[in-house]
N, C-alpha and C positions, 0 to 999 in steps of 0.2 A: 504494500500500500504506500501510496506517496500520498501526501498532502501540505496542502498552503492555508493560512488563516492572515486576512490583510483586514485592515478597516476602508470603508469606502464612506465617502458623504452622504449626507442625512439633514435633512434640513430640520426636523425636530429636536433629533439629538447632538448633532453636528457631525459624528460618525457614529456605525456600525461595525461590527463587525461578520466578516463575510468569509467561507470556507469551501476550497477546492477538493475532489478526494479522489485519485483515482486506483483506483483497483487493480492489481496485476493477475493475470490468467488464473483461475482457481480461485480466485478470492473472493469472496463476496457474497458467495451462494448460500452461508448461512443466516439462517432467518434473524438470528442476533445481530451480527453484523447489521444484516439492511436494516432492523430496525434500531437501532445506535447511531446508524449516520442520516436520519429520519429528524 
């Protein structure tokens, strides 16, 4: 698994924070996983 976590603009709060994830072959396919990055 790789992933990134960056803040992006928000006009309410002024930023956010916002999360990439991506999956390498075989991963992912348990239900946990999918639902944890949910």
């Amino acid at each position: 698994m790789d992933a990134a976590v960056f803040g992006v603009p928000n006009i309410d709060l002024g930023e956010e924070v916002k999360a990439v994830v991506q999956m390498m072959p075989g991963e992912g396919k348990s239900r946990i996983v999918q639902s944890a990055l949910r």
